[in-house]
C-alpha positions as a Markdown table, in Angstrom:
| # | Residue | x | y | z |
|---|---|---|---|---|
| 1 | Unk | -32.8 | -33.4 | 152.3 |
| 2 | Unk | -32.7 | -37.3 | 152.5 |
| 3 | Unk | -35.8 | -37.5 | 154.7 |
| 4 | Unk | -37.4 | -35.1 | 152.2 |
| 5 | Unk | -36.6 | -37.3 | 149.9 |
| 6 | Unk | -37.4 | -40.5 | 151.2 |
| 7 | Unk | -40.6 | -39.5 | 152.0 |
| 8 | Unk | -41.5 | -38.2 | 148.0 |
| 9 | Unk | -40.1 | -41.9 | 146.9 |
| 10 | Unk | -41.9 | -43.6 | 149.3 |
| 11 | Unk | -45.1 | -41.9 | 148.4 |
| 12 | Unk | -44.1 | -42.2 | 144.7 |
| 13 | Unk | -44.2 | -46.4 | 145.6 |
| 14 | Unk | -47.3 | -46.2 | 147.4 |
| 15 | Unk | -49.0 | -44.3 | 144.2 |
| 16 | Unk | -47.3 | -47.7 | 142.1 |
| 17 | Unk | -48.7 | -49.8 | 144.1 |
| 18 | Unk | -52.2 | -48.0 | 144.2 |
| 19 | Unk | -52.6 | -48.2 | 140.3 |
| 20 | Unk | -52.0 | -52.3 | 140.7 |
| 21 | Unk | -50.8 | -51.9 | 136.4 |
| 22 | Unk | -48.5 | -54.8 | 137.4 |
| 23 | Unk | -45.6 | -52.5 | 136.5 |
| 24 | Unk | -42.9 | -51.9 | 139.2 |
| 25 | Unk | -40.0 | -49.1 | 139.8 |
| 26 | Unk | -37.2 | -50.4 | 138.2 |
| 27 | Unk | -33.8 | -49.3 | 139.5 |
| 28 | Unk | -33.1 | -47.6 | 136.0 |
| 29 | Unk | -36.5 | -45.7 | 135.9 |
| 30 | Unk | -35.6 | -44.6 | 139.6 |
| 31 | Unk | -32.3 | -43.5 | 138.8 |
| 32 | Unk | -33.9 | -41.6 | 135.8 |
| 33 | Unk | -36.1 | -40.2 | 138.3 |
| 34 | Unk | -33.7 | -39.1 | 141.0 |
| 35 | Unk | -31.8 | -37.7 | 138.0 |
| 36 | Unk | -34.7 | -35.2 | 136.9 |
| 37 | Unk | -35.4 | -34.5 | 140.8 |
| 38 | Unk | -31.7 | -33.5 | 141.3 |
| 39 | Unk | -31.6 | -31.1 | 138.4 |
| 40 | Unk | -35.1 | -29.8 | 138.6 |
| 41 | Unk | -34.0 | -28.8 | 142.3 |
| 42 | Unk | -30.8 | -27.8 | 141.4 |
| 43 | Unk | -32.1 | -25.3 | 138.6 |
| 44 | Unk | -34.3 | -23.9 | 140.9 |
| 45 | Unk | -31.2 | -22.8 | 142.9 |
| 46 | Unk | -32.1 | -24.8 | 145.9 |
| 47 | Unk | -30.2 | -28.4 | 145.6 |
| 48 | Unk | -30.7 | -31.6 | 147.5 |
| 49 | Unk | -27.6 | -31.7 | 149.0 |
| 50 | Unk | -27.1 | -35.7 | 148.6 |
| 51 | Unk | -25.3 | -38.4 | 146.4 |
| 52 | Unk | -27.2 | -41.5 | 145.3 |
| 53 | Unk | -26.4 | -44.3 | 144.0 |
| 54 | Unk | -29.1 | -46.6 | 142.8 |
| 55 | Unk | -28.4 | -50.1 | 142.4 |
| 56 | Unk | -30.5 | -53.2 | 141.2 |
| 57 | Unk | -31.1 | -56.3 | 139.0 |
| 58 | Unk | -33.3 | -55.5 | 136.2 |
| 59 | Unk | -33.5 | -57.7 | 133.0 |
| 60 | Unk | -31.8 | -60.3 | 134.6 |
| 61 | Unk | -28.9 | -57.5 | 134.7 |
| 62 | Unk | -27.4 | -56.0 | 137.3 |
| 63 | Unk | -27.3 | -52.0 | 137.7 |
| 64 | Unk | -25.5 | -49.7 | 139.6 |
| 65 | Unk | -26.1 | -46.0 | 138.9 |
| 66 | Unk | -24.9 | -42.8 | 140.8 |
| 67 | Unk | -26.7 | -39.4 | 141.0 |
| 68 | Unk | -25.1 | -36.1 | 143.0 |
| 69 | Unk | -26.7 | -32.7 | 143.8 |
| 70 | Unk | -26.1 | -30.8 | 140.3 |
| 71 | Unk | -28.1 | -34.0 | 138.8 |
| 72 | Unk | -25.1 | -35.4 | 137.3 |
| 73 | Unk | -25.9 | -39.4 | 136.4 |
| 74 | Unk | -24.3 | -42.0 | 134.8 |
| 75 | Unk | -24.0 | -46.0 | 135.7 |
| 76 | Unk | -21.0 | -48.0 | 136.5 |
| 77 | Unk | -19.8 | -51.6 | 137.2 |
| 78 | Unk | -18.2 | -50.5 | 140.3 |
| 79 | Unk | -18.8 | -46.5 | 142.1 |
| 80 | Unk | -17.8 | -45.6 | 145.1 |
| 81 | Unk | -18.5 | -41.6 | 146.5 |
| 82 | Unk | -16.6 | -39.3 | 149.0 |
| 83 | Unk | -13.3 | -40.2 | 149.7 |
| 84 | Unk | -13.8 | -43.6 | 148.8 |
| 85 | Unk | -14.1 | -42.1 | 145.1 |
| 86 | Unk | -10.6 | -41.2 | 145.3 |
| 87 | Unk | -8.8 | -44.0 | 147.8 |
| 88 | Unk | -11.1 | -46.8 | 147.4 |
| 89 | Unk | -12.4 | -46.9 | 143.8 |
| 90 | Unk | -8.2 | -47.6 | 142.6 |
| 91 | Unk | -8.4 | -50.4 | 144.8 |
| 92 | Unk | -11.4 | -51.8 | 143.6 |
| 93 | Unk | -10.3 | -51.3 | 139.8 |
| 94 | Unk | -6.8 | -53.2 | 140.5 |
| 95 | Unk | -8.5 | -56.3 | 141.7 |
| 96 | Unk | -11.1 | -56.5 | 139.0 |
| 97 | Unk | -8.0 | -55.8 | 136.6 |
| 98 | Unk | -6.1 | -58.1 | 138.7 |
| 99 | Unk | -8.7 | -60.8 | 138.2 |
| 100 | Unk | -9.7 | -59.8 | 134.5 |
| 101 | Unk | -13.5 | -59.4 | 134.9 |
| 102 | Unk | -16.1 | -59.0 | 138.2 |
| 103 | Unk | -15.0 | -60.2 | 141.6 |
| 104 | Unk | -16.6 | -63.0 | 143.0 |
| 105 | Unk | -18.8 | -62.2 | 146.5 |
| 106 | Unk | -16.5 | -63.0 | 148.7 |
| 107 | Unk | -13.8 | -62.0 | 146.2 |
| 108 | Unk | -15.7 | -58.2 | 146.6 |
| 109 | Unk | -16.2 | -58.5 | 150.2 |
| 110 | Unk | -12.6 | -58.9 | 151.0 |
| 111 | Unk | -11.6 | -56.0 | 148.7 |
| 112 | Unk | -14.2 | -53.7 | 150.6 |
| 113 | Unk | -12.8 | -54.9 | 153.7 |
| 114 | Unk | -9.8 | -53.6 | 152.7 |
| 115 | Unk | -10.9 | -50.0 | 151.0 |
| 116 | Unk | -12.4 | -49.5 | 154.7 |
| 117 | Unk | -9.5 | -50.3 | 156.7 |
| 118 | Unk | -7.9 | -48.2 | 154.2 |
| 119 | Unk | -10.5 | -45.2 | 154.8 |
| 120 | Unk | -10.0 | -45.9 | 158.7 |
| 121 | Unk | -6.4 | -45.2 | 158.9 |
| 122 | Unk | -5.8 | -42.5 | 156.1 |
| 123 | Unk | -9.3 | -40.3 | 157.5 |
| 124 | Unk | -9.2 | -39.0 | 161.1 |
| 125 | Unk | -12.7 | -38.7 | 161.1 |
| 126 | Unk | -12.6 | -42.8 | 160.2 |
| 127 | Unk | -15.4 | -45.2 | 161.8 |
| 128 | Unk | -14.4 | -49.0 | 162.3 |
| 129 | Unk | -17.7 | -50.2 | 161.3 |
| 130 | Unk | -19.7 | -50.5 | 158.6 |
| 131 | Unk | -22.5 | -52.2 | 156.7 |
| 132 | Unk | -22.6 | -54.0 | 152.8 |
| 133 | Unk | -25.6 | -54.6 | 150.8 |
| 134 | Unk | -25.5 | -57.5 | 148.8 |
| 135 | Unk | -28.2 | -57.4 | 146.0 |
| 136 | Unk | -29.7 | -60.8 | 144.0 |
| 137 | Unk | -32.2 | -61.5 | 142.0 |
| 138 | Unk | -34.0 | -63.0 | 145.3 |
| 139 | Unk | -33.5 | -59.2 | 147.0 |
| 140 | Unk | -31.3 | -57.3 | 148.7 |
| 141 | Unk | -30.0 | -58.0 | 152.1 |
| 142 | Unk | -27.4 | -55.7 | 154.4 |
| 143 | Unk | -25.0 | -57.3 | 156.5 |
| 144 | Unk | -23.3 | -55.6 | 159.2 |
| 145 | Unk | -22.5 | -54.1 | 161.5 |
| 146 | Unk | -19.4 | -55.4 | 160.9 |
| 147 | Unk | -16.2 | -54.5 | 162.4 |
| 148 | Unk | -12.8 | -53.7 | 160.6 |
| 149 | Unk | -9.3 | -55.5 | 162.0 |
């Protein structure tokens, strides 16, 4: 289902970029998008059995949206899916209360480090490595593989 859909927003980029308007997907009109695709699919009886979550700076504003199977959308400061929703995301939410706003980047790093040591040792099917996307105005960038301790 991800390659399926890969390949429609891909193709729905290359149709942007073929009308040269000067307008460009913006991470809110894609997570509209995905949104409508979800539910469109899962109305037909024949989900896409993924979860997404779109994130992005748009406005000068940064956006972090989620998306599941049943079309289901709505945007967040912080998300996290899986079991992370339910072991991770607490620990993310103490530190921002903890700190009374958003986390710094190395401030946010340190608290994913910990959610996925956290993962590791509480899930048996657990892998010590993982990946972080940092996204700026300049662009995104993923780090990793990086290893837990």
């Amino acid at each position: 289902d991800y390659q399926f859909l890969q390949e429609i927003i891909t193709q729905k980029q290359i149709d942007e970029d073929c009308r040269d308007d000067g307008f460009k997907l913006k991470p809110k009109a894609m997570h509209s998008w995905l949104t409508r695709v979800l539910y469109n699919r899962r109305s037909k009886f024949d989900p896409l059995w993924n979860i997404f979550l779109v994130g992005g700076i748009q406005d000068d504003e940064p956006f972090l949206g989620y998306v599941n199977l049943q079309g289901t959308a709505f945007t967040e400061t912080l998300i996290a899916t899986g079991l992370g929703g339910e072991m991770a995301q607490p620990v993310m939410r103490a530190a921002m209360e903890k700190k009374g706003g958003l986390l710094s980047l190395e401030e946010a790093k340190e608290v994913i480090l910990q959610c996925v040591r956290l993962g590791y040792l509480r899930d048996c099917r657990g892998y010590p490595r993982y990946h972080i996307a940092v996204i700026t105005k300049d662009g995104a960038k993923v780090e990793g593989p990086l290893m837990i301790d």
